[in-house]
C-alpha positions as CSV (number, residue, x, y, z in Angstrom):
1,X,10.8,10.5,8.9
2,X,11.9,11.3,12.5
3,X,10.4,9.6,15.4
4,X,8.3,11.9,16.5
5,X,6.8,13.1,13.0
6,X,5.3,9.1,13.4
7,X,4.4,9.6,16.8
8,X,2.6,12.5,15.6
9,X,0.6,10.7,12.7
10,X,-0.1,7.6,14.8
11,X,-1.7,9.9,17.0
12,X,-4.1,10.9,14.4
13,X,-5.0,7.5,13.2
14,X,-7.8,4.9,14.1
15,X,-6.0,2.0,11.8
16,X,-2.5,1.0,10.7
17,X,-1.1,0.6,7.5
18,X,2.0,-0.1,5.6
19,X,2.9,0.2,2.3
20,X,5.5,-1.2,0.2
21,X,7.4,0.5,-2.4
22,X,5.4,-1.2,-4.8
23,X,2.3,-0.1,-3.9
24,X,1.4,-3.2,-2.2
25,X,0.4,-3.3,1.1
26,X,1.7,-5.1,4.2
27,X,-0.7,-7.6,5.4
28,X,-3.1,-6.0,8.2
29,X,-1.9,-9.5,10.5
30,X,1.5,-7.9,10.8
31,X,3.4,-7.6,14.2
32,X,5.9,-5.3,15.0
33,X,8.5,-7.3,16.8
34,X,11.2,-5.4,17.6
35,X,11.6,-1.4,18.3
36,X,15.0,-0.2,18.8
37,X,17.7,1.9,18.5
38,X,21.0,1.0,16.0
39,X,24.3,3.0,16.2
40,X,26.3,2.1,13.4
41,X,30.3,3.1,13.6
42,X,32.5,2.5,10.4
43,X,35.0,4.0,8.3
44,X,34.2,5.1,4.7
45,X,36.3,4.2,1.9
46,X,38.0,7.6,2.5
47,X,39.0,6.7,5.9
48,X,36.7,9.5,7.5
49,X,35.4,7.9,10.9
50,X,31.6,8.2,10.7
51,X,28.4,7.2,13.1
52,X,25.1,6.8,12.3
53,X,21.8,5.9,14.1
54,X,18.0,4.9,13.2
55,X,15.7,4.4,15.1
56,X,14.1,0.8,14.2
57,X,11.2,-1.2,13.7
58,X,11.1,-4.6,12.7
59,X,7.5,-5.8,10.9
60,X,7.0,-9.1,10.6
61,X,3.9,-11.2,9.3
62,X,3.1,-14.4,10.6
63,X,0.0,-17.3,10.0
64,X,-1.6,-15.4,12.8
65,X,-3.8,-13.8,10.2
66,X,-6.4,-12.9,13.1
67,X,-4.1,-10.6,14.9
68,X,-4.6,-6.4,14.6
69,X,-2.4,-4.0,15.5
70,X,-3.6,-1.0,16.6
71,X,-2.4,2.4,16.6
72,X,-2.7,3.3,20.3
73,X,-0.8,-0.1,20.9
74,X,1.9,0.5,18.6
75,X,2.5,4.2,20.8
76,X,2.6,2.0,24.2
77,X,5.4,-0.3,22.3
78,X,7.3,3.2,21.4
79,X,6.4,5.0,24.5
80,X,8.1,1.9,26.2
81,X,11.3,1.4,24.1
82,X,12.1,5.2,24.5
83,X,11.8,4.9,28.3
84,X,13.6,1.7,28.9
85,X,16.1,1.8,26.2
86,X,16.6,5.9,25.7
87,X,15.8,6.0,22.0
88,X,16.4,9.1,20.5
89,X,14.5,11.4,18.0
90,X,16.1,9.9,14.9
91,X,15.1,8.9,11.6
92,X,12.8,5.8,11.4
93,X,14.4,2.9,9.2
94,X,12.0,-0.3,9.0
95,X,12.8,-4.0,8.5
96,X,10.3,-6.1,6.4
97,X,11.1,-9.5,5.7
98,X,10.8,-10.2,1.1
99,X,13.5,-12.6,-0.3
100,X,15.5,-11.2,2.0
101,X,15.3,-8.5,5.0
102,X,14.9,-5.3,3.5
103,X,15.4,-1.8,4.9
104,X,13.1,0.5,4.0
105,X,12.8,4.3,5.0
106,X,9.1,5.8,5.9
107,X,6.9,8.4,4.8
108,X,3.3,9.3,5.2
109,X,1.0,10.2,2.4
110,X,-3.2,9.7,2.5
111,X,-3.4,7.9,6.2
112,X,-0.4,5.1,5.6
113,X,2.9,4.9,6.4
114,X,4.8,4.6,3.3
115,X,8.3,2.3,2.9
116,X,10.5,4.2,1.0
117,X,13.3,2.3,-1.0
118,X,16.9,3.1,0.1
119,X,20.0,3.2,-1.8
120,X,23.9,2.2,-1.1
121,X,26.2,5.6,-1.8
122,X,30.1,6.3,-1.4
123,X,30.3,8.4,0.8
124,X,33.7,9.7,-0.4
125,X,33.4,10.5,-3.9
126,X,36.4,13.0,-3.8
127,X,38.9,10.5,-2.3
128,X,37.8,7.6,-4.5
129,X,38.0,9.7,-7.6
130,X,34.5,9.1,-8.3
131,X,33.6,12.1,-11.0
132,X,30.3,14.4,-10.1
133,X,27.2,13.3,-11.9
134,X,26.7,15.1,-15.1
135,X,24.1,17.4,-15.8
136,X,21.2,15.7,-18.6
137,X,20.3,18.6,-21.1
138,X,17.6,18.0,-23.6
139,X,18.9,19.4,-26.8
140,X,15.4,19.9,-28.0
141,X,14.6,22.4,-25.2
142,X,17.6,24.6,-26.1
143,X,16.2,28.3,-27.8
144,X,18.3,30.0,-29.9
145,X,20.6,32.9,-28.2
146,X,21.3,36.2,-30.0
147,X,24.8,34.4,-30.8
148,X,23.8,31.6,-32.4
149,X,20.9,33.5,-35.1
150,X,24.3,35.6,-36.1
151,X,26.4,33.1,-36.2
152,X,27.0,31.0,-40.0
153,X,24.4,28.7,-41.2
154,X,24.4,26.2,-44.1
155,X,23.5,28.7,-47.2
156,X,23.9,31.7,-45.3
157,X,26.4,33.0,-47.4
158,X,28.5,34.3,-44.9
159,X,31.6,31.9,-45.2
């Protein structure tokens, strides 16, 4: 989700909420500490030179379980962080602290913002030799073609 496709649903919304990727939800005492923009520079494992950038938001629950935050709030914190600091319209990545930090991707679905699990991926499949994924088949959803019903059967007395 871009920036401003969460500005747009914040806007629209009398409470926050976050969920996890496992349905459960992040406590309603969270703060968001931190909203900012990452450039990331590197070379793949093909030596192409890439960038990226996110736009990011760090959640963080504390003990301060009396503590809201609220919508219009959050937009001030945003509204802030793109004047003083120039963030761009990019795609939203969020921090949540688990067993470890986690980076989570957002979508938004029935009034919350939903974390979406992200993956590692090579980003240079051809150079590493890394074969295409292989198309599943179920074998049980083949129908017969007009080649196979002529061609020999067990019995069929044509061999």
């Amino acid at each position: 989700m871009k920036l401003s496709e969460f500005k747009t649903q914040l806007n629209e919304l009398e409470n926050l909420h976050f969920e996890l990727p496992t349905g459960e939800r992040v406590p309603a005492h969270f703060h968001v500490t931190e909203v900012g923009q990452i450039t990331k520079k590197f070379i793949d494992c093909g030596g192409t030179t890439r960038n990226e950038s996110v736009v990011n938001f760090q959640l963080w629950k504390a003990n301060d379980y009396d503590h809201r935050l609220h919508p219009e709030k959050l937009m001030n914190i945003i509204n802030l962080s793109e004047s003083k600091l120039g963030i761009k319209n990019d795609e939203i990545e969020i921090e949540y602290q688990g067993d470890t930090i986690g980076k989570y991707g957002v979508k938004f679905e029935e009034g919350v913002f939903k974390l979406t699990s992200t993956q590692t991926d090579c980003l240079a499949k051809d150079d590493c030799g890394i074969p295409p994924a292989k198309i599943k088949v179920s074998l049980s959803g083949l129908t017969e073609t007009t080649e196979v019903s002529n061609s020999c059967t067990p019995g069929g007395g044509c061999c």
